[in-house]
C-alpha positions in Angstrom: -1.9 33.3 -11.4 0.4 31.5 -9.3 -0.5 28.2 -7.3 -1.7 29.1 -3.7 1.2 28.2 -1.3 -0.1 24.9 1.5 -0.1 27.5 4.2 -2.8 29.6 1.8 -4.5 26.5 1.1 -4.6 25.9 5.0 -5.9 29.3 5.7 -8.6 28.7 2.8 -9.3 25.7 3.8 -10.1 27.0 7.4 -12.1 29.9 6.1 -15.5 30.4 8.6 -17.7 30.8 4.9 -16.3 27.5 3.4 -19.4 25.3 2.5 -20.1 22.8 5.4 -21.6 19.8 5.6 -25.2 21.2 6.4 -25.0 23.2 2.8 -23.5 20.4 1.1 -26.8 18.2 2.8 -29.3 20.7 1.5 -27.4 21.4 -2.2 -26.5 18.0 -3.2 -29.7 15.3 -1.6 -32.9 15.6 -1.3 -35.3 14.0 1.9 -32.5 14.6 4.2 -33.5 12.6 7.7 -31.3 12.7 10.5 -30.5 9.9 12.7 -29.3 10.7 16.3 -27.2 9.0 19.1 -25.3 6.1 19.3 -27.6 3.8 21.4 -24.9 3.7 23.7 -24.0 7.0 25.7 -26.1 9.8 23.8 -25.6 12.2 20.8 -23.1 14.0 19.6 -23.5 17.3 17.8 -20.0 17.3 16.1 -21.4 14.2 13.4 -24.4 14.7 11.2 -25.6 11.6 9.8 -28.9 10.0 7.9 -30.6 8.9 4.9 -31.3 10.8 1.6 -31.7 10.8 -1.8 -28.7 11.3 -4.4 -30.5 12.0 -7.7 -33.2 9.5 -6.4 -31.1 6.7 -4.7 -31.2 6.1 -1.6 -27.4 6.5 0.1 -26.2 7.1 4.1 -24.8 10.6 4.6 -22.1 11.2 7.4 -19.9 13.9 7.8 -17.8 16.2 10.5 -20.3 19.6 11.9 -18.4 22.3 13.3 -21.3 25.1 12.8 -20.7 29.0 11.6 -22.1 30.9 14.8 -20.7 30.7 17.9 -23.6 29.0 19.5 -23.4 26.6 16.7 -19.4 25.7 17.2 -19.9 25.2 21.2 -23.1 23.0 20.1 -21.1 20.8 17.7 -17.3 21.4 20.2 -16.1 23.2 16.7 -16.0 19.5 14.9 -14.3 17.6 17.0 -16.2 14.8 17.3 -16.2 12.4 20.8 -16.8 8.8 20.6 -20.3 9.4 21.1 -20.4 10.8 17.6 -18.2 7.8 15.9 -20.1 5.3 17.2 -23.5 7.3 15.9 -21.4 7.2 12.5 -20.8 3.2 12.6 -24.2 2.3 13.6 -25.4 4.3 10.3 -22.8 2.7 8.2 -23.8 -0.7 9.6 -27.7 0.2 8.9 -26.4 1.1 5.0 -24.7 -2.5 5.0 -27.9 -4.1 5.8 -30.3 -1.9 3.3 -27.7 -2.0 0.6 -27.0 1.7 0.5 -23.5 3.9 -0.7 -22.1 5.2 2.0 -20.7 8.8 1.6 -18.8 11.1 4.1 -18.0 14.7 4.5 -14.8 15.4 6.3 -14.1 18.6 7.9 -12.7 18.5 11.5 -9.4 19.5 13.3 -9.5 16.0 14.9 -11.1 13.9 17.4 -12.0 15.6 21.0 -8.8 14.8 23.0 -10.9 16.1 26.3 -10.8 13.5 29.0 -14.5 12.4 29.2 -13.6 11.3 25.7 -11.2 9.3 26.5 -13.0 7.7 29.5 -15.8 7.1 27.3 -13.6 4.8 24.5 -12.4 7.5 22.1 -9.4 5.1 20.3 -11.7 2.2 20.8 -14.2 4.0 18.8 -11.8 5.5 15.9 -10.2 2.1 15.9 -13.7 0.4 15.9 -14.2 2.6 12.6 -11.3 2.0 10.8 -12.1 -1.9 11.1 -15.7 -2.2 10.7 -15.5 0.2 7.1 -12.6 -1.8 5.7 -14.9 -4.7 5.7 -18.7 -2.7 4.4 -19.6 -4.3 1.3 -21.3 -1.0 0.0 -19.8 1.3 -2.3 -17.9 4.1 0.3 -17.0 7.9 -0.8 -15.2 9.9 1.1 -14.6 13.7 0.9 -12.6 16.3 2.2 -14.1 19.4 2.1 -12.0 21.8 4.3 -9.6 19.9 7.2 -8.7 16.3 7.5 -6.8 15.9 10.4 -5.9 12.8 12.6 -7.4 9.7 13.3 -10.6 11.9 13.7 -10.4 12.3 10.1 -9.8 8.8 9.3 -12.3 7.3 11.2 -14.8 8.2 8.3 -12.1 8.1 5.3 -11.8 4.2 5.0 -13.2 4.9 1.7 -13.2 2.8 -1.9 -12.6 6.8 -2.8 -10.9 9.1 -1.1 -11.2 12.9 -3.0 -10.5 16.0 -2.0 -11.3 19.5 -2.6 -8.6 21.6 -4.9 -8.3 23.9 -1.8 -8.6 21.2 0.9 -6.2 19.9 3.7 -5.5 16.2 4.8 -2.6 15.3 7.7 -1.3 13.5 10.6 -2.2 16.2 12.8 -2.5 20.1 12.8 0.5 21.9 11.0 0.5 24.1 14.5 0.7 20.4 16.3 3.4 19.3 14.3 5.7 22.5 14.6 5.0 21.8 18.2 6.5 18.6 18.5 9.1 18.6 16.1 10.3 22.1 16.6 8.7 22.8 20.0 7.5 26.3 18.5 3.8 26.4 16.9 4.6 29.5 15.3 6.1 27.9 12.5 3.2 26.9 11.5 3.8 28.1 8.1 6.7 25.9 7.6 5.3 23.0 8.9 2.7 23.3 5.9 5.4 23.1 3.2 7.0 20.4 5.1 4.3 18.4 5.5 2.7 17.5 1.9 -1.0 17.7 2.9 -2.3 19.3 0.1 -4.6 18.0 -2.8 -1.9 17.6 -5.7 0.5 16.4 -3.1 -1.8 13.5 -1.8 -2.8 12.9 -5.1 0.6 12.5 -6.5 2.1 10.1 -3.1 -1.4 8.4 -3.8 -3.2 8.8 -0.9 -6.4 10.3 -2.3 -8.3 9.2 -5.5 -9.0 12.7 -7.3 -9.1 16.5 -6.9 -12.2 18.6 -7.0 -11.4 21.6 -8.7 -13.0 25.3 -6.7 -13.2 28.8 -7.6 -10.1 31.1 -7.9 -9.8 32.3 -3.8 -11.9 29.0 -2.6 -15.4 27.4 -2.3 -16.8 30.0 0.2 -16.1 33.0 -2.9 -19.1 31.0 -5.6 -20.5 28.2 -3.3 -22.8 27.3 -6.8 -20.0 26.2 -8.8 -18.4 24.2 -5.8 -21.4 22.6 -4.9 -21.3 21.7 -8.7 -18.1 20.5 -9.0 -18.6 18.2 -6.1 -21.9 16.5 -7.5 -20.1 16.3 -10.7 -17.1 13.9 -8.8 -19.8 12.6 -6.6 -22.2 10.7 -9.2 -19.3 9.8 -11.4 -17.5 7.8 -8.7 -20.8 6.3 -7.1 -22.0 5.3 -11.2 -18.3 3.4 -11.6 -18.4 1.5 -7.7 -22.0 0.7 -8.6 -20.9 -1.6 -10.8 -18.6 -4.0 -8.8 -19.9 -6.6 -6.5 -19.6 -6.4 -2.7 -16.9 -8.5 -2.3 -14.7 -6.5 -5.0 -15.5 -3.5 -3.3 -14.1 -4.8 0.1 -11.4 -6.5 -1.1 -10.4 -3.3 -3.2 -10.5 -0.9 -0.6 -8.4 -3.3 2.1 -5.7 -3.7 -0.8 -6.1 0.3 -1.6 -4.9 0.8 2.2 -2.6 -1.5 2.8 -0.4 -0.4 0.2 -0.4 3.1 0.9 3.4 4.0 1.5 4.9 0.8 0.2 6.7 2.6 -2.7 7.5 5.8 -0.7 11.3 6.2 -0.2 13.4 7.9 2.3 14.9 11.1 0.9 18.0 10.9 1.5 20.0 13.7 4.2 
């Protein structure tokens, strides 16, 4: 069977059955509590974070909600997080620093909520406040895509010692329907924007940009949920087993050098 064009990966990707973050919770850990609010401004819906167990260890769970119904997408503003929900993120991430737990996150969101009370309350602060504070953890940090990775409201939990994705996920500047807007000024070429793009799994993984590719099921993860959840904990505990054995210093220091060189050996193609 042929390999599924980026703008089927997209629409997979996108799929309302894809496993989310609340599945992957209840599959993969075990004594799941939730921490709300960023003891700043209040809670946000669109970021689920807390403490588990991963095959008995103790690790911080934080990942992008958009909810299946529709009560459940206006509840979590259909994963876009606010600032509210970043700064709920770094305040778990700084509690893992301080207990000595891995730090793993679940990406799937459009991007950040561009909606003005966001950006009265500090959104850019808040993703920028991100980026700088999880270059520095000390804590072994996994990051994974599991259906859209757009924007700095991606990034702003993907400053990761790894960075995988799923076979089927995507992971871009913006939307493919924002970027046909601006460079085109038509969002209907959505489809081209995709190919143009390169935000695919084997693309990122070949420029680089991500650490590994979780294989799914022929059609996507939503089709045998089982064997993707199985896939995932197989990547998972294989990455956390080789970080846990560097010091915190070399985990720091290798995921500041892991990001700045990103695009150093990228050429321009030539017109």
């Amino acid at each position: 069977m042929s390999e599924p064009t980026p703008a089927r990966r997209l629409a997979i990707a996108r799929h309302p059955q894809r496993p989310n973050i609340t599945d992957y919770v209840q599959t993969l850990f075990t004594d799941f509590f939730e921490q709300r609010g960023d003891r700043l401004c209040g809670e946000d819906g669109a970021i689920l974070g807390g403490v588990a167990l991963y095959h008995g260890r103790p690790v911080t769970v934080i990942g992008t909600r958009k909810g299946r119904t529709a009560e459940e997408n206006l509840r979590c503003n259909f994963g876009m997080p606010s600032p509210e929900g970043y700064r709920k993120a770094l305040r778990l991430m700084r509690q893992a620093e301080k207990f000595r737990r891995p730090v793993i996150t679940l990406i799937d969101t459009s991007g950040a909520y561009p909606g003005l009370t966001a950006e009265a309350h500090g959104q850019g602060e808040a993703i920028a406040r991100n980026l700088y504070e999880m270059s520095r953890l000390t804590v072994p940090v996994i990051s994974i895509v599991t259906g859209e990775g757009n924007s700095g409201g991606a990034l702003a939990l993907g400053v990761a010692n790894r960075v995988l994705m799923l076979e089927n996920a995507v992971y871009a500047i913006l939307s493919p329907e924002g970027f046909a807007s601006i460079l085109w000024k038509d969002a209907q070429r959505c489809e081209e924007a995709c190919g143009v793009m390169k935000l695919t799994a084997p693309e990122l993984l070949a420029f680089g940009v991500i650490d590994g590719v979780i294989p799914e099921p022929e059609g996507g993860a939503h089709l045998a949920p089982r064997t993707a959840m199985r896939e995932v904990d197989h990547a998972l505990s294989r990455q956390l087993a080789e970080l846990s054995r560097e010091s915190g210093a070399a985990l720091a220091e290798a995921r500041y050098r892991k990001f700045r060189k990103m695009g150093a050996n990228v050429q321009e193609e030539e017109p």
